[in-house]
One Martini backbone bead per residue (centre of mass of N, CA, C, O) as a GRO file, in nm:
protein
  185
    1UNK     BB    1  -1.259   1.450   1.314
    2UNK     BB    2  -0.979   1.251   1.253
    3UNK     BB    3  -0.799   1.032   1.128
    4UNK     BB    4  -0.535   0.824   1.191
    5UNK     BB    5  -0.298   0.584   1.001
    6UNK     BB    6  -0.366   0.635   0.706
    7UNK     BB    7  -0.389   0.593   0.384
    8UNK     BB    8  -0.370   0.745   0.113
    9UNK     BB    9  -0.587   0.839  -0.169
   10UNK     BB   10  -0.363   0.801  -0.414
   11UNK     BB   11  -0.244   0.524  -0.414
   12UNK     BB   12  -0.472   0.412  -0.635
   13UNK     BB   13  -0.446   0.602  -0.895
   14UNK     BB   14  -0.144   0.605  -0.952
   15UNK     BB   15  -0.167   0.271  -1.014
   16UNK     BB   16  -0.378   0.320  -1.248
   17UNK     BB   17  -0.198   0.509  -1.449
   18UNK     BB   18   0.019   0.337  -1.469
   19UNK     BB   19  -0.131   0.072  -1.585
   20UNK     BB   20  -0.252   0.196  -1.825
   21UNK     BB   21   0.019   0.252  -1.960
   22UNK     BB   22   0.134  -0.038  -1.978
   23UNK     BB   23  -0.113  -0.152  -2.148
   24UNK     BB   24  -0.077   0.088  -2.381
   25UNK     BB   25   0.215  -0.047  -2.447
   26UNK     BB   26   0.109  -0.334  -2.495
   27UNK     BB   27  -0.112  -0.269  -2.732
   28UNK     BB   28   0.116  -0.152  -2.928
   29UNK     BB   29   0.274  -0.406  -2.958
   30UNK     BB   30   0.042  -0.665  -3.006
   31UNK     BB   31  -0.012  -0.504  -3.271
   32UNK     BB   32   0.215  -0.525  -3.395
   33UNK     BB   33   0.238  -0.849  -3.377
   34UNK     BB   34  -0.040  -0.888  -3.547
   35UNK     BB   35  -0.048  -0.648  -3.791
   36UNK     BB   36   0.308  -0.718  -3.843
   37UNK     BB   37   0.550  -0.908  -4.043
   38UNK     BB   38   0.845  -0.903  -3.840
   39UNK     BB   39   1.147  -0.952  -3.844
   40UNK     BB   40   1.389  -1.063  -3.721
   41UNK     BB   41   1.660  -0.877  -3.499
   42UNK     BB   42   1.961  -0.870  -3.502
   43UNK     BB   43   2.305  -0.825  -3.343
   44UNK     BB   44   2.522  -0.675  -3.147
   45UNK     BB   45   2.613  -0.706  -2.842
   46UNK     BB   46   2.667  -0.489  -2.576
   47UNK     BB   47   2.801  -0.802  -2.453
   48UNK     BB   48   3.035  -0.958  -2.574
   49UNK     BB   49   2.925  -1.229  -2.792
   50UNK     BB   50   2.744  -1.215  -3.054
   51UNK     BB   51   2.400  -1.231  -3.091
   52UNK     BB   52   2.123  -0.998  -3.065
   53UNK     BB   53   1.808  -0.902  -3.028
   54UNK     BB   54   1.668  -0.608  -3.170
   55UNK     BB   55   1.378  -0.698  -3.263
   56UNK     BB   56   1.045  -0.784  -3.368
   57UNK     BB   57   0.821  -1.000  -3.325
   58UNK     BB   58   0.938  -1.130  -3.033
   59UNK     BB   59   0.929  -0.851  -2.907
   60UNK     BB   60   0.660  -0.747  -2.950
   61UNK     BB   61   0.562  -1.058  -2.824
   62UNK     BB   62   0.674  -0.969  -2.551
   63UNK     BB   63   0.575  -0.702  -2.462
   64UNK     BB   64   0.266  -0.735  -2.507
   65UNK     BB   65   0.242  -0.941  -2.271
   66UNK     BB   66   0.379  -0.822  -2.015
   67UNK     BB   67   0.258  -0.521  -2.071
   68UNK     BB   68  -0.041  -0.633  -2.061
   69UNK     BB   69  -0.031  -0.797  -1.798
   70UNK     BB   70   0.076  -0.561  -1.579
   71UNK     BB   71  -0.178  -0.362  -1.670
   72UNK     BB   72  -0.391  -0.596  -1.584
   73UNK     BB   73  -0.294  -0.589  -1.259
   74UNK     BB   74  -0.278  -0.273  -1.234
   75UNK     BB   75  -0.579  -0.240  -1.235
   76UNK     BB   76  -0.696  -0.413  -1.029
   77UNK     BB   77  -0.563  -0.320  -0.825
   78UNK     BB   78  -0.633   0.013  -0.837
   79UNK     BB   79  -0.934  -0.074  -0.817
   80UNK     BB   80  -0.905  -0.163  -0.505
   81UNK     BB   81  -0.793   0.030  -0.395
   82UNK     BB   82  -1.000   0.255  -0.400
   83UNK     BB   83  -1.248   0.093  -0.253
   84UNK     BB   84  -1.084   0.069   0.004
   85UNK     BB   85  -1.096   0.360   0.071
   86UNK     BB   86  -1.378   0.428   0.048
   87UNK     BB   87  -1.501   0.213   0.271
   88UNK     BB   88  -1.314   0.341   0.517
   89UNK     BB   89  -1.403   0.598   0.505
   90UNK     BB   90  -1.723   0.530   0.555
   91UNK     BB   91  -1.651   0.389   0.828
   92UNK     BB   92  -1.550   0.621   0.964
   93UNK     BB   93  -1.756   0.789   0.989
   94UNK     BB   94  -1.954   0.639   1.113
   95UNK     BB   95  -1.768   0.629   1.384
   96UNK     BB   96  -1.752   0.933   1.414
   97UNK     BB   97  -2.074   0.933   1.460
   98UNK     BB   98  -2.189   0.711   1.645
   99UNK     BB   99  -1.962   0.602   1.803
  100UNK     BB  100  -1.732   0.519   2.021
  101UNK     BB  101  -1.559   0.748   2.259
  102UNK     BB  102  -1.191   0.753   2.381
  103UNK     BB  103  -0.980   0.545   2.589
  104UNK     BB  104  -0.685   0.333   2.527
  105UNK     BB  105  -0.504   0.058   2.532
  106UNK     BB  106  -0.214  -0.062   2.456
  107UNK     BB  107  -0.159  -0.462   2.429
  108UNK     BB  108  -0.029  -0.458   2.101
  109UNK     BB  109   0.266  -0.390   1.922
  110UNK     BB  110   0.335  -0.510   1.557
  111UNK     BB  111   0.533  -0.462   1.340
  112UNK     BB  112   0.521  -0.539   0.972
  113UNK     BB  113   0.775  -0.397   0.802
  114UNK     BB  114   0.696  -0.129   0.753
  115UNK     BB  115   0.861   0.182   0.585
  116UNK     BB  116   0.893   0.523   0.625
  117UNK     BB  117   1.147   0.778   0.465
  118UNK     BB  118   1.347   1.052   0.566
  119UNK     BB  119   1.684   1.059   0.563
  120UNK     BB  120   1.732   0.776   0.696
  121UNK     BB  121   1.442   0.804   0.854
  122UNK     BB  122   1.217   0.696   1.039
  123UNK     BB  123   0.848   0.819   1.032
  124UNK     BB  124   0.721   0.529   0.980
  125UNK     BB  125   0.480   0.280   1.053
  126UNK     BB  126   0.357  -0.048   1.051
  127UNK     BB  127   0.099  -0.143   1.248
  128UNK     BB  128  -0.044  -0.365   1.498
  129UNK     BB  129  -0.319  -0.317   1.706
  130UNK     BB  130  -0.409  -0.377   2.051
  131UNK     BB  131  -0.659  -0.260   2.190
  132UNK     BB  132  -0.786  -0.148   2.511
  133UNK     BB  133  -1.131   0.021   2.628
  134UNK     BB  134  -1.293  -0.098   2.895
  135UNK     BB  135  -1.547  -0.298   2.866
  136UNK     BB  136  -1.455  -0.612   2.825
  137UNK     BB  137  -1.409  -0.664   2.559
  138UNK     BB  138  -1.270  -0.741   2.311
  139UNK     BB  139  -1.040  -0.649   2.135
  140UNK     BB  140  -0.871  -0.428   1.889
  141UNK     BB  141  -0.819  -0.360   1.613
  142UNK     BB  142  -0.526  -0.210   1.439
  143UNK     BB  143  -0.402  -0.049   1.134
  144UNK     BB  144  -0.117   0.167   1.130
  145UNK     BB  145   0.065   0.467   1.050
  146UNK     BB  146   0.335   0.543   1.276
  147UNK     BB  147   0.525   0.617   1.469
  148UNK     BB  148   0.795   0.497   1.604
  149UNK     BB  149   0.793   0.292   1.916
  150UNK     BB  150   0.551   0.160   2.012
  151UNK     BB  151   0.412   0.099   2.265
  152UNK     BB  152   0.253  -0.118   2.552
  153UNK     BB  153   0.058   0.156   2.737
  154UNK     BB  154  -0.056   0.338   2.564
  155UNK     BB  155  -0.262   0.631   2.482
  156UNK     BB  156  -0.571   0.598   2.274
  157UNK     BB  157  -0.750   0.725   2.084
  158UNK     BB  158  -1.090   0.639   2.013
  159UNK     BB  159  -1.335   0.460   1.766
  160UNK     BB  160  -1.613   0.229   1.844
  161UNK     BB  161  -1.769  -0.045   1.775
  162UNK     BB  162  -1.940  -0.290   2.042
  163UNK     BB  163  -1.964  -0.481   1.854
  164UNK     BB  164  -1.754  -0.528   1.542
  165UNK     BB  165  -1.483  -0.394   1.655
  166UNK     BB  166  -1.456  -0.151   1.503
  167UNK     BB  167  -1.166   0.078   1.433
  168UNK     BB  168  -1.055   0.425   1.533
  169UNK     BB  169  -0.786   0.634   1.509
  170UNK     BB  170  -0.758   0.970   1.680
  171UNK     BB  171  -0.439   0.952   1.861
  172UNK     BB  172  -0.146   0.956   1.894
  173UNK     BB  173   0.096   0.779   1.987
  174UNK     BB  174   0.383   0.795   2.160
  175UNK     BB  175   0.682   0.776   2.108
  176UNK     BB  176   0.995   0.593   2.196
  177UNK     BB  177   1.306   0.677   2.260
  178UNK     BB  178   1.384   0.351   2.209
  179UNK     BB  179   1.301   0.350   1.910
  180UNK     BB  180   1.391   0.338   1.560
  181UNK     BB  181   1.496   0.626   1.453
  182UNK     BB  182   1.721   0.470   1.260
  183UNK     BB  183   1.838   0.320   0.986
  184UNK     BB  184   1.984   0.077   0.889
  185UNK     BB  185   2.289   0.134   0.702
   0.00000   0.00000   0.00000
């Protein structure tokens, strides 16, 4: 059995690809602006009138701290998303072999604001769900992207551990003919 509403493994690597090139992109300038004393280049502006930057040393030395800057932060969030993704993995794995498994009630969906769309549709959405499991515990709490629409009464497939009341949703809840299938504007 697999776990349903988590972010997909590929989305920690993207991240770390782009910042990579943005890095090598920044290292290339700031060695340009290190290693090189070139006049700044003036020009004709592109727009209006009078003279804009088009090259030389200040050029260099601005895209490299920018793009040297946003690709060591963009590595920082690439390698954090990956650890976060395989240790949530591990735990769901736990989950799905020791855990207990059920059925829970939906007792509060709340959309986080994010949504993932296809020609105009949203297609799912970002939720915090609080599930009830009937064994007299605190509730669940599960993030999850699922279809939109999820209302609370709805039943859904759960494994959780009932002492650290952590869980993985089994089963996507079905989503409600009333909630906003499709994006405004």
């Amino acid at each position: 059995m697999k776990p349903v509403g988590r972010v997909a493994g590929w989305v920690g690597p993207l991240v770390l690809v782009g910042a990579l090139l943005a890095a090598a992109a920044g290292a290339f300038f700031a060695g340009k602006w290190i290693t090189e004393d070139e006049e700044n280049v003036y020009g004709p502006c592109s727009h209006g009138t009078g003279t804009c930057l088009k090259g030389g040393e200040t050029l260099n030395m601005t895209f490299g701290l920018v793009l040297g800057g946003l690709g060591l932060a963009g590595v920082l969030a690439g390698l954090w998303l990956i650890r976060r993704h395989r240790v949530r993995a591990a735990r769901d794995s736990i989950l799905l072999e020791r855990g207990r498994h059920g059925d829970a009630v939906v007792t509060a969906a709340t959309p986080t604001g994010m949504t993932v769309r296809s020609n105009g549709r949203i297609t799912k959405q970002g939720y915090r769900l609080e599930l009830d499991p009937g064994d007299g515990g605190a509730p669940l709490v599960v993030k999850a992207w699922l279809p939109p629409g999820i209302v609370p009464g709805a039943r859904v497939g759960v494994a959780y551990d009932p002492t650290s009341r952590d869980a993985v949703l089994l089963a996507v809840p079905p989503a409600s003919p009333t909630g906003d299938l499709i994006a405004p504007g």
